[in-house]
C-alpha positions in Angstrom: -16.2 16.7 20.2 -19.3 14.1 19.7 -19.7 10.8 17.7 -22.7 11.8 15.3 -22.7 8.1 14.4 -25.4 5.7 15.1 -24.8 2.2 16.3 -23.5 -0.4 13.7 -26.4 -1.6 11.0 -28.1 1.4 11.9 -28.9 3.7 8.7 -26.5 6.9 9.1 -27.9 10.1 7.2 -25.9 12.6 5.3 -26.7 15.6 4.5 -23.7 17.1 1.7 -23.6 20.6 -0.3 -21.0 20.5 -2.3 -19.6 23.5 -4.8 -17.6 22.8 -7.6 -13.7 24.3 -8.2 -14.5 27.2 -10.5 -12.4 28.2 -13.8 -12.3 30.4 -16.3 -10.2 30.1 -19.5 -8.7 26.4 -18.1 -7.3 28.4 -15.4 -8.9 28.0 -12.0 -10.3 30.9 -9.8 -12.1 28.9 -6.7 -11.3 25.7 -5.1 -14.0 23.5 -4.6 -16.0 23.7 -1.4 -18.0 21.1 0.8 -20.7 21.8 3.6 -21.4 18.1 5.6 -23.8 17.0 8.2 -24.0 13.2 9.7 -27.2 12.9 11.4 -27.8 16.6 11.5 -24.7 17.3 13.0 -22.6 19.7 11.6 -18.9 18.0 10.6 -18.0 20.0 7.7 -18.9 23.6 7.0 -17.5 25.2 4.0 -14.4 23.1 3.8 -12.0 23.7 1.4 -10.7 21.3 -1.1 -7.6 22.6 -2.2 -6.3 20.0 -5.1 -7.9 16.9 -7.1 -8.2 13.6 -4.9 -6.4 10.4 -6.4 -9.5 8.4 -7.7 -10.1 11.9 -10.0 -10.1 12.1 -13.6 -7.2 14.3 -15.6 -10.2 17.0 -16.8 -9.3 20.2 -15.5 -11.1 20.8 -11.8 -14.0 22.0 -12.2 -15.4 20.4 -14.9 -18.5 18.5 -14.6 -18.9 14.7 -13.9 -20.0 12.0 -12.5 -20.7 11.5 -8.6 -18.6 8.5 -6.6 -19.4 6.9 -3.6 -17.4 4.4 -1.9 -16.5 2.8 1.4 -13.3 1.6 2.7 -13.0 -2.4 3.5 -16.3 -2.1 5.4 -19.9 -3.2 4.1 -21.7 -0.2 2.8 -25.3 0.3 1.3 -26.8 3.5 0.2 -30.6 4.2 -0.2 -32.6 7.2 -0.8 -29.8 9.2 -2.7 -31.4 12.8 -4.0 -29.6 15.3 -6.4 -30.4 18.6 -6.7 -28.9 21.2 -8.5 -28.5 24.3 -7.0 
């Protein structure tokens, strides 16, 4: 195991593919999927995302919406945020 974090107040970089939970006919066919690297280093590949997380919205999984970012009781800043569609 290795800490792919930089030291405190140092800008991190990550690095997320992310695939949407497929459905067809409001059922669903494929949970949603998410590939991660922190400073180029591999922390996620492929992982599975089985169910909704609590901060989602009742739309069926799947369907598209917004992006959310948050930290956890710690100072956080983001810069230099790209989108792409795939």
């Amino acid at each position: 195991m290795v800490n792919a974090c930089f030291p405190p107040l140092s800008w991190q970089t990550y690095d997320i593919d992310f695939v949407n939970a497929r459905n067809s006919s409001g059922e669903k066919i494929s949970n949603a999927r998410i590939t991660a690297k922190l400073n180029g280093i591999l922390i996620h590949d492929g992982f599975e995302i089985p169910t909704k997380t609590g901060g989602s919205r009742p739309d069926p999984e799947g369907t598209p919406g917004k992006i959310k970012l948050q930290g956890h009781n710690n100072p956080l800043q983001f810069k230099n945020i790209w989108i792409v569609k795939k």
